[in-house]
C-alpha positions in Angstrom: -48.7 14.5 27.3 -46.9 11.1 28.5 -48.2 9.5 25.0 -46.1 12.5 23.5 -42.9 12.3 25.5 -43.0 8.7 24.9 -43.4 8.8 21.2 -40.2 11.4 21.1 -38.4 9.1 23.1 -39.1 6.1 20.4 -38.4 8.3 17.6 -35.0 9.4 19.3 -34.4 5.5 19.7 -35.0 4.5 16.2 -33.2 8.1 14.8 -29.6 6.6 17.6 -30.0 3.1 15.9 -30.3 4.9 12.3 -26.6 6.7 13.2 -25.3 3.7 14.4 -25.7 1.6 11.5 -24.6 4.4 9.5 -21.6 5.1 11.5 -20.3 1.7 11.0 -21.3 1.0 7.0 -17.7 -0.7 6.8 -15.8 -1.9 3.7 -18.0 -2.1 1.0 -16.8 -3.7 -2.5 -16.6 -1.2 -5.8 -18.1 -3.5 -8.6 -19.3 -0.7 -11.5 -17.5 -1.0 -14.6 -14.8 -3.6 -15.3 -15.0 -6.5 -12.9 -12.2 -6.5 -10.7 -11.3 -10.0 -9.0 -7.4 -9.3 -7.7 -5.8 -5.4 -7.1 -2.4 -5.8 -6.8 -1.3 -2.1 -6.3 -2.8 1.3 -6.3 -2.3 4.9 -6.9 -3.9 8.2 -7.5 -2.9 11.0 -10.4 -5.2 13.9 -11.4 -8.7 12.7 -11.2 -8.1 9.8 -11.5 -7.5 5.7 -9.4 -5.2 3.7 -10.7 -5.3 0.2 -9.7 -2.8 -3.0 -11.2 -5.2 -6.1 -11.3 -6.9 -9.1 -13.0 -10.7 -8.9 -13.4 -12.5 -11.9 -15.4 -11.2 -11.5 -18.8 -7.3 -10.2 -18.7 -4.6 -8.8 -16.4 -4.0 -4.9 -16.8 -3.9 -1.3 -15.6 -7.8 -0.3 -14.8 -8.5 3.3 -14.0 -11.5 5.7 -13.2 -12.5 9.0 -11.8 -12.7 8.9 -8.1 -16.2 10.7 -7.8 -17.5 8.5 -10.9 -16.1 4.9 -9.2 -16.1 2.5 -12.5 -13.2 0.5 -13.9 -12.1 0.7 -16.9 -9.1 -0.8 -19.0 -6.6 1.3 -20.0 -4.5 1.2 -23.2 -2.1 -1.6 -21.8 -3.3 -5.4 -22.0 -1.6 -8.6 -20.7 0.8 -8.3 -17.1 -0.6 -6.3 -14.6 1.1 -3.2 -12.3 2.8 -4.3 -8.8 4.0 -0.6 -8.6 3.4 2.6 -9.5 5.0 6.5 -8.5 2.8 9.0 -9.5 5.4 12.2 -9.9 5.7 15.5 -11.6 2.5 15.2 -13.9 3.6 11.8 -15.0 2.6 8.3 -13.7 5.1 5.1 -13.8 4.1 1.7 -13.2 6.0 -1.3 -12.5 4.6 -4.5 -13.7 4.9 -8.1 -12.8 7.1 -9.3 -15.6 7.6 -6.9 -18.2 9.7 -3.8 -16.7 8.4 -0.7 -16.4 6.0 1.9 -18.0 5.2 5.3 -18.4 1.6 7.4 -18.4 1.3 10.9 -19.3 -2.6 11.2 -19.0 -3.6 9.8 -15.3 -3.2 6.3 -16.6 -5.2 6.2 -19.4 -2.7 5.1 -21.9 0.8 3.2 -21.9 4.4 3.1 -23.2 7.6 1.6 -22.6 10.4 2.3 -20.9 14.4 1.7 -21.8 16.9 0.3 -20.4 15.4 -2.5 -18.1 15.3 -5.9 -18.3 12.0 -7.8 -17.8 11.7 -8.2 -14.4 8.8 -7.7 -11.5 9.6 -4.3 -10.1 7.7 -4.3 -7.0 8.7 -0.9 -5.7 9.1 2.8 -7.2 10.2 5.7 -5.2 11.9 9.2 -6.0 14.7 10.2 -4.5 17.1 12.9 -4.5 16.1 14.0 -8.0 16.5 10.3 -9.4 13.4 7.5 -9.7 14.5 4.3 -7.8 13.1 1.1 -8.7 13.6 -2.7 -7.2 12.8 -5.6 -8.5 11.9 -9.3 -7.2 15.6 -10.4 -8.6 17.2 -8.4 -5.9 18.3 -5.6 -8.2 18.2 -1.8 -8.1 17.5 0.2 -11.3 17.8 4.0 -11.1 16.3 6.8 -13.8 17.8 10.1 -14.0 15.1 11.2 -16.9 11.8 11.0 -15.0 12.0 7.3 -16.0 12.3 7.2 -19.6 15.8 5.2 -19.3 17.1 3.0 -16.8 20.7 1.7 -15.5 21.6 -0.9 -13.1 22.7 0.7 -9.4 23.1 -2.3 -7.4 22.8 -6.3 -7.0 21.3 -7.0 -3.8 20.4 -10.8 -5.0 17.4 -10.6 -2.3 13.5 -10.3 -3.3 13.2 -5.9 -2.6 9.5 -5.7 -1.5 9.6 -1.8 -1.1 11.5 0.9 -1.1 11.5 4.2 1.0 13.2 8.1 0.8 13.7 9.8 3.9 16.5 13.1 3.5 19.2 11.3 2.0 18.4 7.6 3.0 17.1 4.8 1.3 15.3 2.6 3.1 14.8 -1.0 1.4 12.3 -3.8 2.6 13.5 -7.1 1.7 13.0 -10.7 2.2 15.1 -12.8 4.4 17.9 -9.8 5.7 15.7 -7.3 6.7 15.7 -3.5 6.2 18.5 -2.2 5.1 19.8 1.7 3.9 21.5 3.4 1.9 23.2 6.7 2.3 24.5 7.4 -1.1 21.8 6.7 -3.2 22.0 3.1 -3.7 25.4 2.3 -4.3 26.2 0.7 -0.9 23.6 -0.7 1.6 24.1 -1.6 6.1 21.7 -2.7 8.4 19.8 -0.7 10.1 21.4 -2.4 13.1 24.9 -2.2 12.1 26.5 -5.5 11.9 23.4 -7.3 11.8 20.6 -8.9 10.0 18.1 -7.6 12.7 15.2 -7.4 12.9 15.8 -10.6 10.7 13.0 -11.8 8.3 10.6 -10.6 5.3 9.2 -7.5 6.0 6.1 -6.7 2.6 5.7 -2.9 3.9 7.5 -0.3 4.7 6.6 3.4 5.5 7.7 6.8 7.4 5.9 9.4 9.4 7.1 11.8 11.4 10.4 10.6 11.4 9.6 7.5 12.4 9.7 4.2 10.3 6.8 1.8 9.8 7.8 -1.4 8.8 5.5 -4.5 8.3 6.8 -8.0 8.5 5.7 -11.9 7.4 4.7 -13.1 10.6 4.9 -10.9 13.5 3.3 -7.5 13.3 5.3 -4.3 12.9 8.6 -2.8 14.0 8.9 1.3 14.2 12.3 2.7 14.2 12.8 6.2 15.3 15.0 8.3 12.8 15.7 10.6 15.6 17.8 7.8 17.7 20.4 7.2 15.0 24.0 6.1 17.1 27.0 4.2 15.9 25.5 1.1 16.6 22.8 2.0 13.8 18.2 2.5 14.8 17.0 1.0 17.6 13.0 0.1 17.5 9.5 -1.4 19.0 7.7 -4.0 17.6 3.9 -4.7 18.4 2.3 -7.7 17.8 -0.6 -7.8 15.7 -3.5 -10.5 16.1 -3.0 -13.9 14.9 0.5 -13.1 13.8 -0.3 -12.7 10.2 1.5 -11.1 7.4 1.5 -7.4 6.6 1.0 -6.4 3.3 0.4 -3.2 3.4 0.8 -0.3 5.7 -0.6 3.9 5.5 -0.8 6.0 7.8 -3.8 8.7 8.1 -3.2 11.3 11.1 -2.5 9.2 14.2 -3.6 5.9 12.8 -1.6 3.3 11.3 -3.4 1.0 8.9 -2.3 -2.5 8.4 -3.9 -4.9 5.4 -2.9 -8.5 6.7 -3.2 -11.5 4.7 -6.5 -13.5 5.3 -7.2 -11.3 8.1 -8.4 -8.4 6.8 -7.8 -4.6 8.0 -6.2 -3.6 11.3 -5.7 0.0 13.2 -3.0 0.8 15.2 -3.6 4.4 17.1 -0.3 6.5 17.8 -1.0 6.0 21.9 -1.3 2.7 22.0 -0.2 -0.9 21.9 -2.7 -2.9 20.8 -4.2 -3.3 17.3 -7.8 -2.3 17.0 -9.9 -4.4 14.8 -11.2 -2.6 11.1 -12.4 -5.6 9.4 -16.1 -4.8 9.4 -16.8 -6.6 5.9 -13.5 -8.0 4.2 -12.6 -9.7 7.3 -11.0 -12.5 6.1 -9.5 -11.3 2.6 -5.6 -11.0 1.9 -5.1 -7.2 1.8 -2.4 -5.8 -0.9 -2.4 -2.6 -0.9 -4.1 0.5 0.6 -4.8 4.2 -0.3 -6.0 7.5 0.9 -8.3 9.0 -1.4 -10.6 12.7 -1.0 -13.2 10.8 1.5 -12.8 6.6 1.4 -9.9 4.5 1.8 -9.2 2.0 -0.7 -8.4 -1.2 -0.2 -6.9 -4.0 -2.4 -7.9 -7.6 -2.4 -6.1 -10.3 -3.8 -7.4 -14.1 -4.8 -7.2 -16.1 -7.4 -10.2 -17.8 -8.2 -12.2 -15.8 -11.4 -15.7 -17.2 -10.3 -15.2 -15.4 -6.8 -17.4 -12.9 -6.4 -16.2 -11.1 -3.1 -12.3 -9.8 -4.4 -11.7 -6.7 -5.7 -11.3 -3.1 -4.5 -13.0 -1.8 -1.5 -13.7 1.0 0.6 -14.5 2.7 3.3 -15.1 6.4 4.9 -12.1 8.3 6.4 -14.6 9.6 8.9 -15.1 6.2 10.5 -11.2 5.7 11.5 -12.1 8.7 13.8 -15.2 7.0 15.7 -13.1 4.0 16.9 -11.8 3.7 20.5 
């Protein structure tokens, strides 16, 4: 009888340890298909992932079906995506040098656009019936024809990193004045602080939930504005810190977890009740993280780099379900 109890009790050891290394499986890099060494941005239509990257032989728009997970190129060859808005059946990407194009198939196939000059467009966004684009010249493009033609807005001569909608703001993520808004669809912009260029500095990512604004900055973690406290004087916010002070690329937001991809420091949570970051890193902790998506059961990670003989860059991910197991 005690050999039996104690050979339950080892099986129910080595059936805990089992869990436990399967409850933290981590990041783990996609490599089926088209090699992917850099992701740049990402997006999902239909079926389908969309990612803008480089892999060993050319830059371009790669795509697959989420449950089949291999990359292929699509019908556009030679600048890869920065953006993309993925709205009313329709897809629109916004490339690093050559303006901006259009998918009608989940991003298997390419054409141009009209109207805009070559420029990096970093950020597309709908709003108020009209398809908003900025570029890394500073200026604002809109669409009124789900983005077959494009007209110039406004001339903000600053580097916009990303743009958010939010009723009848715009919200605008630049480098070196900060966030700013707009309440008539981009043809004047204040700070969010009125009367000041505060908080001052580059801020890469920029994202709202629950009426609250997420944004992420070069050097010193994030800054949350409540929509809700709007006054004369403009938003007032919190910051908190993140780890090392290192830039934020990339921010989402899954139920009460913000998720923040740093550069070359990997993958960071931030829980709704607290103050602290929480450490996500568990493989790709020291990659430069671009961009991030929620898919049906992983979250996808970006990874940028530059070298083509590097074998560790790419996409990753990792299951939803293990946001929910950390403290």
């Amino acid at each position: 009888m005690l050999k039996l109890i104690l050979l339950l009790l080892t099986l129910l050891d080595y059936q805990t340890a089992y869990q436990q290394i399967k409850k933290s499986d981590g990041w783990v890099r996609i490599t089926k298909g088209e090699p992917i060494i850099a992701c740049f941005s990402i997006c999902k239509s239909g079926n389908n992932l969309i990612i803008g990257g480089v892999s060993r032989e050319m830059s371009s728009i790669f795509y697959t079906d989420e449950k089949e997970i291999e990359w292929k190129t699509s019908g556009y060859i030679g600048d890869y995506a920065t953006s993309f808005l993925s709205h009313k059946g329709f897809l629109l990407a916004g490339t690093k040098s050559k303006g901006i194009l259009k998918s009608t198939n989940d991003g298997k196939t390419w054409f141009a656009t009209n109207g805009l000059t070559p420029n990096g467009v970093i950020s597309l966004i709908e709003h108020n019936n009209i398809i908003v684009a900025g570029t890394t010249s500073g200026l604002i493009y809109i669409s009124s024809n789900d983005g077959i033609d494009w007209e110039l807005r406004k001339e903000l001569n600053r580097t916009i990193n990303c743009i958010v909608s939010s009723f009848t703001y715009l919200f605008v993520a630049t480098c070196d004045i900060g966030i700013i808004y707009s309440s008539d669809n981009g043809y004047t912009f204040d700070y969010l602080i009125k009367g000041q260029e505060s908080p001052r500095g580059d801020f890469h990512s920029l994202i709202i939930y629950n009426r609250k604004i997420y944004t992420g900055s070069h050097s010193d973690g994030v800054h949350i504005f409540n929509l809700s406290d709007f006054s004369s004087d403009g938003w007032y916010y919190d910051f908190i810190g993140i780890n090392n002070s290192p830039c934020l690329n990339s921010l989402l937001k899954i139920e009460k977890y913000l998720i923040g991809g740093t550069e070359g420091c990997g993958i960071f949570i931030l829980p709704d009740d607290k103050t602290e970051w929480i450490d996500f890193r568990q493989g790709i902790e020291n990659q430069n993280v671009k961009c991030l998506l929620k898919g049906k059961e992983y979250i996808y990670a970006g990874v940028i780099q530059y070298d083509r003989n590097n074998q560790s860059y790419g996409i990753y991910r990792r299951k939803i379900n293990e946001l929910f197991e950390m403290n």
